[in-house]
C-alpha positions in Angstrom: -43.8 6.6 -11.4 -41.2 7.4 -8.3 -41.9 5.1 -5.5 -42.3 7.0 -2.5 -40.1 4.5 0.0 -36.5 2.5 -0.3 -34.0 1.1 1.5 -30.4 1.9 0.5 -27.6 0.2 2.2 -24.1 1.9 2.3 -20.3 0.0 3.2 -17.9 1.0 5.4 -14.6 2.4 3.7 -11.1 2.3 5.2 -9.2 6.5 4.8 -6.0 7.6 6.0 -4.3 4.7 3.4 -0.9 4.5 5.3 0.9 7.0 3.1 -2.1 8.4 1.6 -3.1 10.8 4.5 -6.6 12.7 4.0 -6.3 12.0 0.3 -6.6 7.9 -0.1 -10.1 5.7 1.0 -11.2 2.8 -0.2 -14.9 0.6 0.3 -15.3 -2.7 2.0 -18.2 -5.5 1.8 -18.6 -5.4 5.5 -19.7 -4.2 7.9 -22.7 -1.6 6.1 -25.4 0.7 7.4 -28.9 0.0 6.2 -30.9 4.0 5.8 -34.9 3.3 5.0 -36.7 6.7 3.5 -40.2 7.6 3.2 -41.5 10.5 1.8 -43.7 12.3 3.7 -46.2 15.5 3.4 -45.3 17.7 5.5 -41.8 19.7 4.9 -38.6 18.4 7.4 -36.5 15.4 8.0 -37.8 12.6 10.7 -34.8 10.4 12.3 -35.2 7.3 14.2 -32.2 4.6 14.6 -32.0 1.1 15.5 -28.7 -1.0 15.9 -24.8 -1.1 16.9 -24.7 1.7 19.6 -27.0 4.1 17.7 -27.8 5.7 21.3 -24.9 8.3 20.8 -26.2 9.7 17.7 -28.7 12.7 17.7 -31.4 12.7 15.5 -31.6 16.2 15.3 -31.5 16.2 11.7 -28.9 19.8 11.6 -26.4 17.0 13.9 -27.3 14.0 12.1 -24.5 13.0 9.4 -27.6 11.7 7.1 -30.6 14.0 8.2 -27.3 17.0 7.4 -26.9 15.4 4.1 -30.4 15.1 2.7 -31.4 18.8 4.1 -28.5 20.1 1.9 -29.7 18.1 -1.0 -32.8 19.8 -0.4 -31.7 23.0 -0.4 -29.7 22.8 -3.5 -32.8 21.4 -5.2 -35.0 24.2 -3.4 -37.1 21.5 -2.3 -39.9 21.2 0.6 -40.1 17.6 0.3 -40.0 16.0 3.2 -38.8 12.3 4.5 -39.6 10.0 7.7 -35.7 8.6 7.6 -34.6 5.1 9.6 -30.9 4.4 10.4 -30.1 0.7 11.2 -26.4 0.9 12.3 -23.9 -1.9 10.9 -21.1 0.1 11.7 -20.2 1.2 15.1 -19.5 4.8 15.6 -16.1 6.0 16.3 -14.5 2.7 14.8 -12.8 4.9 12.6 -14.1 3.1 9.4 -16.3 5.6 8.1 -19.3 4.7 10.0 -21.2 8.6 10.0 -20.2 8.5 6.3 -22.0 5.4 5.6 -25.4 7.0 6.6 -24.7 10.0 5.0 -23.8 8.1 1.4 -27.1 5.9 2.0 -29.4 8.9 2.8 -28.3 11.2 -0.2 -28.4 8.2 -2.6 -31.8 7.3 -1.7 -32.9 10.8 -1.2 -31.8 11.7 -4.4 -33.4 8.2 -6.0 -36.6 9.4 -4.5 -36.8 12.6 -5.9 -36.0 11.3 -9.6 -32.5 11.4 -9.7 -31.8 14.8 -10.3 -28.2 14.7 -9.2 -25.1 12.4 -10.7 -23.0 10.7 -7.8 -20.9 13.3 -8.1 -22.9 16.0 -7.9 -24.3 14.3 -4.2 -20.6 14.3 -2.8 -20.5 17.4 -2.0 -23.8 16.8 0.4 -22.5 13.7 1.8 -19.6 15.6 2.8 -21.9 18.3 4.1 -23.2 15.1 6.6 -20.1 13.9 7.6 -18.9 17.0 8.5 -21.4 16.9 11.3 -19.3 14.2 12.8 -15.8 15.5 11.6 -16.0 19.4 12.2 -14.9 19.5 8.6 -15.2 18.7 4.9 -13.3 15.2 4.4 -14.2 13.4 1.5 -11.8 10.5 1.9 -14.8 8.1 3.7 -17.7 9.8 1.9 -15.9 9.0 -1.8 -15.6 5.3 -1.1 -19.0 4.7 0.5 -20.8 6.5 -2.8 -18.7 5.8 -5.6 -17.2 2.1 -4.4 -13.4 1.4 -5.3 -10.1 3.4 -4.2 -10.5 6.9 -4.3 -8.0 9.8 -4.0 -8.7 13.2 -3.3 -6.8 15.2 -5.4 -8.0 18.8 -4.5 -10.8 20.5 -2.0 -10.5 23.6 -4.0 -11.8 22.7 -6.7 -13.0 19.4 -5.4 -11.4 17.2 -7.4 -11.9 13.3 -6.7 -10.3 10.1 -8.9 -11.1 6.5 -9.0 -7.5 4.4 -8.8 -7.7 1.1 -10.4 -8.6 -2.1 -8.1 -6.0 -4.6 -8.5 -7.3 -8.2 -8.8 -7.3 -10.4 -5.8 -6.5 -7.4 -3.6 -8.4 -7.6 -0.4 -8.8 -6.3 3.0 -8.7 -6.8 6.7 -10.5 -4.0 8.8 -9.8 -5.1 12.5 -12.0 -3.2 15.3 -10.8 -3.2 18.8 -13.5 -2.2 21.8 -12.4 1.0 22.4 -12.9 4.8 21.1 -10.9 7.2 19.8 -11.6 10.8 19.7 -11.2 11.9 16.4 -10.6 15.8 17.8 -7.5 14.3 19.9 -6.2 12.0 16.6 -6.2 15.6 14.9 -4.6 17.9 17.6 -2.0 15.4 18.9 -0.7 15.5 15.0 2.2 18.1 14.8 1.1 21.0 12.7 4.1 21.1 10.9 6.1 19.1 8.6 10.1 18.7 8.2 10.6 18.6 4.1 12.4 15.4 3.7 9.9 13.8 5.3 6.7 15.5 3.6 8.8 14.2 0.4 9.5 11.0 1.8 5.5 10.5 2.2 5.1 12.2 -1.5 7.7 9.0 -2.9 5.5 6.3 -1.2 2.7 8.1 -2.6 3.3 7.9 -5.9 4.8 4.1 -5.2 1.4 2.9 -3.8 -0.1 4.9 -6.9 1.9 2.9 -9.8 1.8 0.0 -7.2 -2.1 -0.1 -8.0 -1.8 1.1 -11.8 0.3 -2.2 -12.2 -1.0 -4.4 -9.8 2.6 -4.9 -7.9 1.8 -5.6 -4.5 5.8 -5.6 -3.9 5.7 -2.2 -4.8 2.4 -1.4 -2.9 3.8 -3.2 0.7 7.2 -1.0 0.3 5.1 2.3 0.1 2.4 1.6 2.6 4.3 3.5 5.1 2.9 6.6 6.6 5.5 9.6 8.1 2.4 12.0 8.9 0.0 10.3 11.4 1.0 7.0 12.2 4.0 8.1 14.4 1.6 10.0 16.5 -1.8 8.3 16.5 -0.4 4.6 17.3 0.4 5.5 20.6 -3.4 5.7 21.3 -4.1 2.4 20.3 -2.7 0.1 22.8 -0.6 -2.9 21.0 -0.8 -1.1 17.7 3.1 -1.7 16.9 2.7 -5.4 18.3 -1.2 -5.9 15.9 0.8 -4.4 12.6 3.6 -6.7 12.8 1.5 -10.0 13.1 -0.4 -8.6 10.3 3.1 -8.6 8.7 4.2 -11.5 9.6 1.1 -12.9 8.9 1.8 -12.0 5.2 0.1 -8.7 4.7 1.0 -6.7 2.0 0.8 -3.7 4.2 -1.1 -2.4 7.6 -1.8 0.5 9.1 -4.0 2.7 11.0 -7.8 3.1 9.3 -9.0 6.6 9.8 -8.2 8.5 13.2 -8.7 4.7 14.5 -9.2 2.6 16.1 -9.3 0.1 13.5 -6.2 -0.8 11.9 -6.3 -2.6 8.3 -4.3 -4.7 5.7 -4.4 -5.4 2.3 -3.4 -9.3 1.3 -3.9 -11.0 -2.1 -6.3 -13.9 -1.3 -9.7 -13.8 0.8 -8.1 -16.4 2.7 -4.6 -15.0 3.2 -7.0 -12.5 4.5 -8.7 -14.1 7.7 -5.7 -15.8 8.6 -4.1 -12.3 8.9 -7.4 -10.8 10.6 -6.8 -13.8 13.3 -3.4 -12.6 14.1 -4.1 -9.3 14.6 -7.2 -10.1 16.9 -4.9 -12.2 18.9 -2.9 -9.6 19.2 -5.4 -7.4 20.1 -6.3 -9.9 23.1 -2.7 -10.0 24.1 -2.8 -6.4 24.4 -6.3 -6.4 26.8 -8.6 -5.4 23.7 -11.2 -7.6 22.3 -11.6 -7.0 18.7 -13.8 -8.3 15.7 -12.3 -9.1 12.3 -14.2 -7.4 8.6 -12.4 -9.5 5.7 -13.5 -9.2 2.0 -12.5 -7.6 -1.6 -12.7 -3.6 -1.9 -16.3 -3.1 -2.7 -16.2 -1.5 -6.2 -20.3 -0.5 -6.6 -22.1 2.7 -5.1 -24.7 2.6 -2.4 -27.5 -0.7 -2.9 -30.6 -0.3 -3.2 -32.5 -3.2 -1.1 -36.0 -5.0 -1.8 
């Protein structure tokens, strides 16, 4: 018998990997969003919100990132069914760690669980990614992939879409640091240059493929030599202020690599102890102080398991 309520909750997921621009994003513990759905009778989608900030987002469910995604479940399904959703934000919006695709990925899943699980997890990508492109203004899969399927994800191919789980090294874990500010992700895009010289697109394809076999054999040598990104980074750290001075106390903290999470704000590392970790998160929030910006600290281990279902 289907039950007709659940709560799913979703992570938030670090994209943009340093040299793995639009292509690499991986899950973390914390912070998460928490969706609740309810079927209801009558045909249409019913958003409320509670939590972090939640006042900026619409619940007009055509410009809501999870009332977009279970509408275009719905339709693929050919489906009247209709749901009373409830969005408790974990994650603040615009913090550049995948906060709109952490409702979406909660809302599909549960949507989907509702309704009898007619589609595999990868078969609902494609309508997370139809919700977050409500926030984007286009079809990014690099926070929806983490936030459904858990792990490190790289995007292969849009066309066809073409998604693969890299391996999670043991004792890999990461530092997601958000400073108080916003970032508009349209100005992160357009102050990118449209394009790129060739040594350096094949300079960016070598550190690829290093972070790639860096992951495969679990050398995190290899991994902090190829976290080094030639497409965004250059550009977007000027609108984070202190970015240069936060990346090098993550460094010098011991990080295995940092860099910029998303369009930003939030910059991240990767160190190989939970501990090593927070010591590096306190760095960069100091940092972050000495710079004018308060800032909060997300440590844990990339989260390897889809969406949750609550109690």
């Amino acid at each position: 018998m289907l039950n007709n309520s659940i709560r799913v909750r979703a992570t938030a997921s670090v994209a943009n990997v340093s040299c793995g621009f639009d292509c690499i994003g991986y899950a973390i513990t914390k912070p998460g969003d928490i969706v609740t759905i309810e079927k209801q009778d009558q045909p249409g989608i019913e958003i409320s919100m509670s939590g972090i900030k939640y006042e900026s987002i619409p619940v007009d469910p055509e410009n809501n990132t999870a009332g977009k995604a279970i509408l275009s479940l719905l339709d693929t399904l050919v489906s009247k069914q209709g749901f009373k959703v409830h969005i408790e934000k974990g994650i603040p919006p615009g913090s550049g760690i995948g906060s709109s695709s952490a409702s979406a990925a909660a809302a599909v899943f549960g949507a989907n669980e509702l309704l009898g699980n007619p589609l595999s997890l990868n078969e609902l990508l494609v309508h997370g990614m139809a919700g977050e492109a409500v926030a984007s203004d286009g079809f990014h899969a690099d926070n929806i992939a983490p936030a459904l399927f858990g792990g490190i994800i790289l995007i292969r191919s849009y066309d066809p879409l073409d998604i693969l789980n890299l391996p999670v090294p043991k004792n890999l874990f990461s530092t997601a640091v958000l400073p108080e500010m916003t970032i508009n992700t349209k100005e992160a895009r357009e102050i990118l240059p449209e394009n790129i010289p060739l040594n350096t697109a094949v300079q960016q394809a070598r550190n690829l493929a290093g972070f790639t076999l860096g992951l495969h054999e679990s050398d995190f040598e290899l991994l902090g030599r190829s976290m080094v990104d030639h497409f965004a980074e250059p550009h977007r750290a000027k609108l984070i202020p202190g970015y240069n001075k936060v990346r090098q106390s993550a460094l010098d903290s011991g990080a295995i690599g940092c860099g910029i999470s998303g369009s930003g704000p939030a910059v991240f590392s990767l160190s190989d102890s939970l501990e090593k970790a927070e010591e590096i998160g306190r760095a960069m929030v100091n940092a972050f102080q000495n710079s004018g910006l308060e800032s909060k600290a997300y440590c844990s281990p990339i989260h390897t398991k889809p969406p949750e279902i609550l109690d």
